[in-house]
N, C-alpha and C positions, 0 to 999 in steps of 0.2 A: 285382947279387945282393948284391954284399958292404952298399951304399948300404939294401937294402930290409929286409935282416939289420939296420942299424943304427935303422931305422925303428920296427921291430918291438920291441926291447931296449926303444927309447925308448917309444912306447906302452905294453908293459906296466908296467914303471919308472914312469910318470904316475899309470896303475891304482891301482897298489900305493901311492904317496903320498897319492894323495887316500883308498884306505880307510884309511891308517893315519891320514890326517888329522881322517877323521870318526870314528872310533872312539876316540879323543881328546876331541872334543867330545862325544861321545856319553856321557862319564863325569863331563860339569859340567851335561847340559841333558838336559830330559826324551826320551823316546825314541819316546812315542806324541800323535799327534795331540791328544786329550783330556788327557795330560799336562801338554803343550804350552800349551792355552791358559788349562787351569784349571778349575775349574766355574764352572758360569754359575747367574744367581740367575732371579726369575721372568721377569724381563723380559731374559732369554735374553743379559744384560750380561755381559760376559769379568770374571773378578776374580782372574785370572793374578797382577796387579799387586798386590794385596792386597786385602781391603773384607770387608764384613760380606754373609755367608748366615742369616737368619734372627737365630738366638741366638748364631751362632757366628762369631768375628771368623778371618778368614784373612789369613796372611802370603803372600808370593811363593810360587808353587807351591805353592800349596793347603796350606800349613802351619798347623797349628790353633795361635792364639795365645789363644784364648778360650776354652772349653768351653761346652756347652750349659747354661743356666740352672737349677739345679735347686729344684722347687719350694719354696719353705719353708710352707706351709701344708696340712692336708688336703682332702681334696674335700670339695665342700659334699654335705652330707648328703640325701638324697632322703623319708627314713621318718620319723615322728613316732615319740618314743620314751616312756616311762612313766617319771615321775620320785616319788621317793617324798617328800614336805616332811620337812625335818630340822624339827631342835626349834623354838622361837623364828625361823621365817623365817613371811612372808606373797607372800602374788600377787606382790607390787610388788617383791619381792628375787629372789625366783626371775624372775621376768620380766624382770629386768635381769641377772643370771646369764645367763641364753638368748639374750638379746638381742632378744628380740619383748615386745608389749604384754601390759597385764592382761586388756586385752580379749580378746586374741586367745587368749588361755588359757583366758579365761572361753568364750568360744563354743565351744573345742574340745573342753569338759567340760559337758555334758549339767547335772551335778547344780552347777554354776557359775553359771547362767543366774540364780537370782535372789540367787544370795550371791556374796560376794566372801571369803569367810571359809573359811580351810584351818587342818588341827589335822596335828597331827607324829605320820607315819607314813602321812597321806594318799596316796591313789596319783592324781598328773593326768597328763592327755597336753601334752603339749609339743610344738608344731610347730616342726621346723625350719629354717623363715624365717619372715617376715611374712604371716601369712594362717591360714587354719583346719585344724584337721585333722576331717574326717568319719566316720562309720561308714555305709556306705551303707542302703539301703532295700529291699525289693522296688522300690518306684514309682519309686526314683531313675535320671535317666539324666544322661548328661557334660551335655548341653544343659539342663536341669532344676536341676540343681548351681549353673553358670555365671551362671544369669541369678539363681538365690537370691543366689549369695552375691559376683555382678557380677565373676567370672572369663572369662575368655576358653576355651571347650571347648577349645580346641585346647591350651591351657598347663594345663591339668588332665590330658590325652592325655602330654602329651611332658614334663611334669614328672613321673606316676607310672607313666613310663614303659609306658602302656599299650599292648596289643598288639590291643586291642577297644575299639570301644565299647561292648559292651554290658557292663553293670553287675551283679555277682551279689550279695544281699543279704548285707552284714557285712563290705566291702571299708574297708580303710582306705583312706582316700583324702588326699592335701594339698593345698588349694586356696592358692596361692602369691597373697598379696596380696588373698584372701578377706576380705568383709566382712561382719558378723553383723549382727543387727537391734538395735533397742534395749534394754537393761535394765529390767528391773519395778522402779520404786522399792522401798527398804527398807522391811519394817513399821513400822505406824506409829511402835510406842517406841522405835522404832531412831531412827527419823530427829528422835524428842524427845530421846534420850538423845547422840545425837551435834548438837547443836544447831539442830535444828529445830524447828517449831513449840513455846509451852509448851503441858503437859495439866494438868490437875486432874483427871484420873481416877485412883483410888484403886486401885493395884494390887499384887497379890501372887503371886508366882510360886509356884507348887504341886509346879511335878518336870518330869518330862520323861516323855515313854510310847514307849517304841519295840513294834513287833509287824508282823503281817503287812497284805497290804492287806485293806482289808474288803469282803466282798463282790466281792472283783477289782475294784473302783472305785478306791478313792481309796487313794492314795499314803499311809506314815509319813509325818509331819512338820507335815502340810497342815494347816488349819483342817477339810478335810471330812472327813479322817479322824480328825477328834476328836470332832464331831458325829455321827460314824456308827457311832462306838462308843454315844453316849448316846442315840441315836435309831432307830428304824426308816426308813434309806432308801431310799425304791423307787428315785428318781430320778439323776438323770445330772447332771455341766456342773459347770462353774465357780461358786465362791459367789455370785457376783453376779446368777448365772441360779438361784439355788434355790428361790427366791421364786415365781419364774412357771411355772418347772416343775413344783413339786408343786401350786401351784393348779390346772396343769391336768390334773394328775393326782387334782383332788378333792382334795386335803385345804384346810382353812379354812385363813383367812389374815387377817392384819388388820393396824393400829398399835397394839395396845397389847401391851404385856409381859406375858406368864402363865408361873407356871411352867412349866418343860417343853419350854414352846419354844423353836421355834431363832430367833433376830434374823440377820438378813439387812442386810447393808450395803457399801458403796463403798468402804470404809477403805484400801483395796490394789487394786494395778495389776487384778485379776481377782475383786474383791470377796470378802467376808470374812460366813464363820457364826458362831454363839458360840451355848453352850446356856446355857438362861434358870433360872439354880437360885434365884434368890429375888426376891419385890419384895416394895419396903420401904414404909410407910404414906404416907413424903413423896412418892410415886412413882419414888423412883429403882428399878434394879432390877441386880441382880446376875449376872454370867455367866461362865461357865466356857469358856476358849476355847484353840484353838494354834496356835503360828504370830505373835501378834501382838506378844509382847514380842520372842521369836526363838522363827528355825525350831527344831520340836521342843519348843518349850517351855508347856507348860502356864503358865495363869497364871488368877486371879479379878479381875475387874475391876466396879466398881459406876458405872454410868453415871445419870448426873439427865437427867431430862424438859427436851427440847430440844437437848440437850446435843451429841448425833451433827449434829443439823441433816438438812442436807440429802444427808447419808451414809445415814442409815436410809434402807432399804427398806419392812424389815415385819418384820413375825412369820409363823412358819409354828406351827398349834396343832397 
């Protein structure tokens, strides 16, 4: 009895050292299993011992000696924004400002397509990265877009974060790495004035005419909107087609210069009118035209026989 009594004392007395032993350790070492070994990274590796998670470097027992990385830049931007030109800036400074081309300014601006010329207080759109910004269409669709302007539909989708494809007309849209078509060369005296071919044509600038369209046809600025003040036009199309259009429309036509009429010619990417106000005894003859020295600008210019070549067209009488 006394022997089993002593047995007893001593087992519990064991008990008793070993909890106080672990509860001892228990105050220098983790206490739970996941404490224990640490967190693990993706490839489910122990980093008990220390190592890096991600952005964040860890000491022994999961102590942060790193912190996570904090951005220094903003997000990149999704939306094309409206920029107003300051004074003395062109395409080429603001396009370096933005960090995208002249081109891609010019395509993203409708009234850009044949100039490259901005005045201060201008308002253009500005794409966001490298590529175009749109206004859509009824007729446009994402796949219609893509194959224009050689994007991929799917990064037209998940760059303007859409939720559709169907397209509702008047959508901004940004074609990321979008490419535009080609430039219409400069009017002719642009391209004389800035060192292009020489002329000998005698020319005088008269003003400038701004107003509405006429007849809902023809645009300010244009050459046919300057003929279509000084003429009766039934017809349609670009200058280059007014020659064959109104002949089929009946009216006479010919090569030679009368007053009055309109000369039809190639001079520009989409052909050019001018009205005929005088011809002079050596044959040359006289005309009022715009558009050809610069957009908007009126100007009289007296051209000699032969002189256009194989530019002229014709006359419409």
């Amino acid at each position: 009895m006394r022997i089993n009594r002593y047995l007893t004392h001593a087992v519990v007395l064991g008990i008793a050292v070993a909890m106080s032993s672990y509860a001892a350790m228990d105050r220098h070492f983790p206490t739970t299993l996941t404490a224990r070994l640490g967190p693990v990274n993706a490839e489910a590796v122990v980093v008990g011992e220390g190592g890096d998670v991600g952005d964040v470097s860890m000491g022994r027992y999961s102590t942060i000696i790193k912190p996570v990385a904090i951005p220094t830049s903003a997000p990149q931007s999704h939306q094309a924004f409206v920029y107003s030109v300051a004074a003395g800036e062109n395409l080429s400074a603001i396009a370096s400002k933005y960090h995208v081309s002249v081109a891609e300014i010019r395509w993203s601006n409708t009234n850009l397509i044949s100039t490259d010329s901005v005045a201060t207080g201008d308002q253009i759109v500005i794409p966001p990265v490298h590529g175009i910004v749109v206004k859509t269409k009824a007729s446009d669709t994402v796949e219609g877009l893509g194959a224009k302007y050689q994007v991929d539909p799917q990064v037209i989708i998940d760059f303007n974060r859409l939720r559709s494809t169907q397209l509702t007309p008047g959508m901004t849209l940004v074609l990321p790495g979008g490419v535009g078509g080609a430039f219409p060369p400069p009017p002719a005296i642009y391209q004389i004035l800035h060192g292009g071919s020489p002329s000998n044509y005698m020319v005088h600038v008269v003003g400038c005419c701004l107003g509405p369209y006429v007849n809902n046809k023809f645009p300010v600025g244009w050459c046919t909107y300057y003929v279509a003040t000084k003429r009766n036009v039934t017809w349609t199309g670009d200058a280059g087609y007014w020659y064959a259009n109104a002949a089929a429309q009946g009216y006479p036509v010919g090569p030679t210069p009368k007053v009055g009429s309109i000369m039809v010619t190639w001079e520009s990417w989409a052909g050019h009118v001018a009205y005929v106000e005088a011809v002079n005894p050596d044959g040359s003859w006289m005309v009022s035209e715009m558009n050809w020295v610069a957009f908007d600008v009126i100007d009289e210019r007296t051209i000699k026989p032969g002189q256009l070549g194989a530019k002229l067209v014709g006359f419409i009488y």
